[in-house]
mmCIF file of the C-alpha atoms, coordinates in Angstrom:
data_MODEL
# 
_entry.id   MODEL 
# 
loop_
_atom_site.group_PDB 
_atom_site.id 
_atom_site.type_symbol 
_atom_site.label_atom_id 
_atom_site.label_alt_id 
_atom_site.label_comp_id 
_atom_site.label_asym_id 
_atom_site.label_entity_id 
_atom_site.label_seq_id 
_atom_site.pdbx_PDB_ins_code 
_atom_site.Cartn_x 
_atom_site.Cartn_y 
_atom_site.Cartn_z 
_atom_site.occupancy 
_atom_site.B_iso_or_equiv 
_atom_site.pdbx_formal_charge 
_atom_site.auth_seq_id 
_atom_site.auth_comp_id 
_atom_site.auth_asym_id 
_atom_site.auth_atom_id 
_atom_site.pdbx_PDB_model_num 
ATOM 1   C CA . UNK A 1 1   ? -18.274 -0.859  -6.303  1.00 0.00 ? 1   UNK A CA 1 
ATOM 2   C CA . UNK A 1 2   ? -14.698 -1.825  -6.130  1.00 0.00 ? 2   UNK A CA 1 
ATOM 3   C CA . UNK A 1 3   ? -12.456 -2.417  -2.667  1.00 0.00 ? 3   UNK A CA 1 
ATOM 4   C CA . UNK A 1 4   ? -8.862  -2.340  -3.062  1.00 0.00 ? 4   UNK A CA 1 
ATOM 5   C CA . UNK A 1 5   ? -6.808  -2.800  -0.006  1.00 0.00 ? 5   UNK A CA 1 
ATOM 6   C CA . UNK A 1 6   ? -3.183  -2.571  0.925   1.00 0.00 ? 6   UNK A CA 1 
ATOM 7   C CA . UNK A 1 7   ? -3.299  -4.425  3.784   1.00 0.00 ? 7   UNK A CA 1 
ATOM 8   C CA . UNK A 1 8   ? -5.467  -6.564  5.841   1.00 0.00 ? 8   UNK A CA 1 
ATOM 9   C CA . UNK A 1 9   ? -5.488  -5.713  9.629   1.00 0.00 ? 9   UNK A CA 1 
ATOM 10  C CA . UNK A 1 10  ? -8.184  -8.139  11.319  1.00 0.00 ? 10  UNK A CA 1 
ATOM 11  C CA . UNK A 1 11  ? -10.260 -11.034 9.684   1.00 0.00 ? 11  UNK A CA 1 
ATOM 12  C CA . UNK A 1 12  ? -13.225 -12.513 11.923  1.00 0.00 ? 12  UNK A CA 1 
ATOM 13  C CA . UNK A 1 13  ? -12.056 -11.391 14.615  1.00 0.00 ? 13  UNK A CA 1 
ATOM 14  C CA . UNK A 1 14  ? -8.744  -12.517 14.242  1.00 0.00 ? 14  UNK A CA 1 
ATOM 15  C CA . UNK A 1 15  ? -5.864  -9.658  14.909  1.00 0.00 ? 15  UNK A CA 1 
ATOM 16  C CA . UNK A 1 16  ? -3.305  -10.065 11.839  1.00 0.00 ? 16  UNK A CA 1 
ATOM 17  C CA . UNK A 1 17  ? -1.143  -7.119  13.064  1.00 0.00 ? 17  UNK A CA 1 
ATOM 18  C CA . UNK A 1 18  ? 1.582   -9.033  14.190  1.00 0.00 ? 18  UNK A CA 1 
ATOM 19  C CA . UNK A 1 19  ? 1.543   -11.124 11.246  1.00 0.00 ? 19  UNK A CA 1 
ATOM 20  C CA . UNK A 1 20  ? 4.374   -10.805 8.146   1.00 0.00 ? 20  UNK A CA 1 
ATOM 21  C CA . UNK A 1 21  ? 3.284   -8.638  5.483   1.00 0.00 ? 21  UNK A CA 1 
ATOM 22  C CA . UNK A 1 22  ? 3.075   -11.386 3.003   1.00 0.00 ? 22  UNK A CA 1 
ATOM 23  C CA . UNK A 1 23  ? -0.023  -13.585 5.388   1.00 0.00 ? 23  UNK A CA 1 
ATOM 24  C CA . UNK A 1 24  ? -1.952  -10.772 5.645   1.00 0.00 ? 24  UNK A CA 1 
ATOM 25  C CA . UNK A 1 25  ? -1.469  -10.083 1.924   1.00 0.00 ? 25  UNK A CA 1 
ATOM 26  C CA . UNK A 1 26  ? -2.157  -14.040 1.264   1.00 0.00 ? 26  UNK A CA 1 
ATOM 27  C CA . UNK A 1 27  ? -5.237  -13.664 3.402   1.00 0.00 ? 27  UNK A CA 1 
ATOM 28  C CA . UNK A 1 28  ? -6.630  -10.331 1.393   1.00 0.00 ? 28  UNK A CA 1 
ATOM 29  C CA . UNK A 1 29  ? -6.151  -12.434 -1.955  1.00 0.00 ? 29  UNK A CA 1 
ATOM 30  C CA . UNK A 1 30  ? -7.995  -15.680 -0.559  1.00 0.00 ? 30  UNK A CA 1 
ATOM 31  C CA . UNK A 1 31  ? -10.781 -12.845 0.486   1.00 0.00 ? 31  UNK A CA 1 
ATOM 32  C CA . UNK A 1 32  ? -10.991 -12.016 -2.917  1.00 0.00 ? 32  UNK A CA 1 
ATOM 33  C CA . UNK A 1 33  ? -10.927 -15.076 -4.665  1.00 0.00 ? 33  UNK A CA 1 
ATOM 34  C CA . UNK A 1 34  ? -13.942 -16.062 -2.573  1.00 0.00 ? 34  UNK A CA 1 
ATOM 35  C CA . UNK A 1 35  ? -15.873 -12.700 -3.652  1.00 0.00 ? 35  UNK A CA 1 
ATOM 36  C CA . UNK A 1 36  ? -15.065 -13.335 -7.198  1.00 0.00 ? 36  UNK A CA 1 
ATOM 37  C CA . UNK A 1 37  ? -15.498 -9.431  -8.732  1.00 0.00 ? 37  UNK A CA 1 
ATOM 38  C CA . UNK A 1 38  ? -15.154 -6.296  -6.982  1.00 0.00 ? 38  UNK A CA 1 
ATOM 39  C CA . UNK A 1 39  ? -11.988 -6.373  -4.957  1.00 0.00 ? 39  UNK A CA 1 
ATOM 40  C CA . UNK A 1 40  ? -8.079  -6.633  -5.608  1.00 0.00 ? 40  UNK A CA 1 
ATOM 41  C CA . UNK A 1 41  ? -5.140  -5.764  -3.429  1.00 0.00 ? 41  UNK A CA 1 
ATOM 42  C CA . UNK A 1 42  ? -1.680  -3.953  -4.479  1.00 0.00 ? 42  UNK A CA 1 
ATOM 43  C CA . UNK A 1 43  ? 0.882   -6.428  -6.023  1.00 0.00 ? 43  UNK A CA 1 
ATOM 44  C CA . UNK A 1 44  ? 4.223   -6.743  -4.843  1.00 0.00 ? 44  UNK A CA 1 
ATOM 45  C CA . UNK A 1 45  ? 6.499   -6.132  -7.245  1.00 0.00 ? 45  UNK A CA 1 
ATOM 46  C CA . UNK A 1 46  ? 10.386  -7.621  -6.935  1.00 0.00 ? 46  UNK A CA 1 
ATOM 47  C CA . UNK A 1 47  ? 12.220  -4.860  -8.772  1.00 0.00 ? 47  UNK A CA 1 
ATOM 48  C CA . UNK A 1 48  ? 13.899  -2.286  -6.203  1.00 0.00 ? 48  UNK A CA 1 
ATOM 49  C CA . UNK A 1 49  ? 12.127  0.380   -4.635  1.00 0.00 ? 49  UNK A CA 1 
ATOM 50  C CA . UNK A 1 50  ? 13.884  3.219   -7.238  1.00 0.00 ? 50  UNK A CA 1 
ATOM 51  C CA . UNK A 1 51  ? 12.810  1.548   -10.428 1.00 0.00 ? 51  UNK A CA 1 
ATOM 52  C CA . UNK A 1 52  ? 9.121   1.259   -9.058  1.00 0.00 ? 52  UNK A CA 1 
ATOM 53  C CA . UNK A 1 53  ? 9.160   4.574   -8.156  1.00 0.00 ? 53  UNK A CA 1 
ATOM 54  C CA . UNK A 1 54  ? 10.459  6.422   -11.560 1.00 0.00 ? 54  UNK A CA 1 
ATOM 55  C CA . UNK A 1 55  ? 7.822   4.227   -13.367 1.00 0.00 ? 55  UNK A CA 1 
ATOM 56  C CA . UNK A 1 56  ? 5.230   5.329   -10.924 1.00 0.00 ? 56  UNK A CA 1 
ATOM 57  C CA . UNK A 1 57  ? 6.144   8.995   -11.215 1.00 0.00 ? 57  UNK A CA 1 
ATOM 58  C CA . UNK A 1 58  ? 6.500   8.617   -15.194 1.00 0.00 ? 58  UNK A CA 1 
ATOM 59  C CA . UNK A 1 59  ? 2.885   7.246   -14.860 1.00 0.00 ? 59  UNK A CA 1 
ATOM 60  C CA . UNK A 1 60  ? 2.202   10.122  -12.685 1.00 0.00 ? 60  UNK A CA 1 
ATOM 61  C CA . UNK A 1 61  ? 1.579   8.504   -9.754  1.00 0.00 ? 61  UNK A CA 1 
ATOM 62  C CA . UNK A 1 62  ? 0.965   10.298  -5.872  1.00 0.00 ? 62  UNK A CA 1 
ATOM 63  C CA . UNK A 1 63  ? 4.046   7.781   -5.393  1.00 0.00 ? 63  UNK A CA 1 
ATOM 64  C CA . UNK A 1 64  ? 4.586   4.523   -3.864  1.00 0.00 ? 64  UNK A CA 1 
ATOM 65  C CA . UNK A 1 65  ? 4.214   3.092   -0.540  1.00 0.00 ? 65  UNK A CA 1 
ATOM 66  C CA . UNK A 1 66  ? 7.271   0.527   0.184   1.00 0.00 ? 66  UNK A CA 1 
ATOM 67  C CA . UNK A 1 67  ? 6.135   -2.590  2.873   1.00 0.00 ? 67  UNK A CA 1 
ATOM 68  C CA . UNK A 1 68  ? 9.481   -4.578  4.315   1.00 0.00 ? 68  UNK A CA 1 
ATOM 69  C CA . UNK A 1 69  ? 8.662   -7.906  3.647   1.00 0.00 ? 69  UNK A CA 1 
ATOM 70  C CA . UNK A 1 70  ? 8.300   -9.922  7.140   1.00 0.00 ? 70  UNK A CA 1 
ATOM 71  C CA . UNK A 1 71  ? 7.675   -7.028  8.562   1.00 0.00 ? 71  UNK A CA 1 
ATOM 72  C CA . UNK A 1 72  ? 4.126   -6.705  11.092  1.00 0.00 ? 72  UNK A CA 1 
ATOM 73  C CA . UNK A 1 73  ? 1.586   -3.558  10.908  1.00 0.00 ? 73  UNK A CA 1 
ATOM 74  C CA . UNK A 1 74  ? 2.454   -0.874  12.856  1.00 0.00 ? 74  UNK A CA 1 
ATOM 75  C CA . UNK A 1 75  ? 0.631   2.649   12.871  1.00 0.00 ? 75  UNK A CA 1 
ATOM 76  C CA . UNK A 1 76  ? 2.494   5.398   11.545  1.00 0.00 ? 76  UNK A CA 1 
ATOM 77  C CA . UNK A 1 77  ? 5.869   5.792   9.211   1.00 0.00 ? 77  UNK A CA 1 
ATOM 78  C CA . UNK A 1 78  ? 8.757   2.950   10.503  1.00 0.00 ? 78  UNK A CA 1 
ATOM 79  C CA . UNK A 1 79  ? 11.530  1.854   9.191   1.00 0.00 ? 79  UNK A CA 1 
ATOM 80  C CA . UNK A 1 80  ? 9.532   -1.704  7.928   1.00 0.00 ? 80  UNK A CA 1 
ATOM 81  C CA . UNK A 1 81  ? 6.351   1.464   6.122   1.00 0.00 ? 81  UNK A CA 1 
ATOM 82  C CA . UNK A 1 82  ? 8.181   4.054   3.731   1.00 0.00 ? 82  UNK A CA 1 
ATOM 83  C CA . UNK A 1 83  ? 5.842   6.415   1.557   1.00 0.00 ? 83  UNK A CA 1 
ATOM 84  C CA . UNK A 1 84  ? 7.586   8.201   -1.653  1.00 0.00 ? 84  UNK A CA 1 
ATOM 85  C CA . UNK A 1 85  ? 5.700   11.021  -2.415  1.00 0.00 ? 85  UNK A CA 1 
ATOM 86  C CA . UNK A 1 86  ? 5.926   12.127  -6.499  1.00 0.00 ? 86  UNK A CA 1 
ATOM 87  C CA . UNK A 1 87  ? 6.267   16.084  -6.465  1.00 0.00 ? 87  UNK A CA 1 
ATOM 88  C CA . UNK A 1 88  ? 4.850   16.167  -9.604  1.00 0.00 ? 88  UNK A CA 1 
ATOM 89  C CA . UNK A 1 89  ? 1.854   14.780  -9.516  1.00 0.00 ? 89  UNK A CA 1 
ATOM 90  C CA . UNK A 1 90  ? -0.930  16.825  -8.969  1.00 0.00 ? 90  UNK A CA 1 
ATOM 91  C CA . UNK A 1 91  ? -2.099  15.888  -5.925  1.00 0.00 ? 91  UNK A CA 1 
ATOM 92  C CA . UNK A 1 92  ? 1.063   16.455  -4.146  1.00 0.00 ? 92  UNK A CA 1 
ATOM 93  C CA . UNK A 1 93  ? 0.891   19.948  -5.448  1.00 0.00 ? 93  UNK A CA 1 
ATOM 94  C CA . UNK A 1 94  ? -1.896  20.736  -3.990  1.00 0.00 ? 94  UNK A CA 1 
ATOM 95  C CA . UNK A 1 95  ? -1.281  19.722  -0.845  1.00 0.00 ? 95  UNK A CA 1 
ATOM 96  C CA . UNK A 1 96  ? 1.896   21.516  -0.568  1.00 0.00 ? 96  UNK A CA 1 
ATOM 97  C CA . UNK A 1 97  ? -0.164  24.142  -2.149  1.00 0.00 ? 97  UNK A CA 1 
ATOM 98  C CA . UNK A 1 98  ? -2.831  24.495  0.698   1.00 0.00 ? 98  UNK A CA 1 
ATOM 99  C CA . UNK A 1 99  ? -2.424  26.613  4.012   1.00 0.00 ? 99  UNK A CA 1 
ATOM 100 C CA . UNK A 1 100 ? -3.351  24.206  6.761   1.00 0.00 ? 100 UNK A CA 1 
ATOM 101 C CA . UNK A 1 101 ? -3.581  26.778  9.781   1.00 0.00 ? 101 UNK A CA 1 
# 
């Protein structure tokens, strides 16, 4: 089994919410290191938004999700949480595919 996370809420107890993107990210990769195998978290990458994206769709991706940096959790799409969907991808399809009534 393999966990992958792209974000780390709570730790022992301890709410990370309010925390900058790039603790709780620091925290999840500390996590891991101490498990060894079996867990990994989403890089962050410092090429713009765009270029991440058309690789990610070329790949054929879902898309990208797009984290400010310093920015806390919040639930829900923000200005600081961004999700790019790819069209194309077959997933996406689908779902714009499906009757949901």
């Amino acid at each position: 089994m393999f966990s992958y996370a792209f974000d780390l809420l709570e730790l022992d107890g301890q709410d990370l919410r309010r925390e900058p993107i790039e603790t709780r990210k620091g925290r999840w990769r500390a996590c891991c290191a101490a498990v060894g195998s079996g867990c990994g978290w989403s890089s962050t990458s410092k090429h713009g938004g765009d270029v991440v994206y058309r690789h990610a769709c070329k790949l054929g991706c879902e898309g990208i999700v797009s984290k400010r940096l310093g920015s806390p959790y919040v639930s829900g799409r923000t200005r600081h949480w961004l999700k790019f969907k790819n069209p194309a991808a077959p997933a996406v399809k689908r779902e714009a595919e499906e009757e949901w009534g």
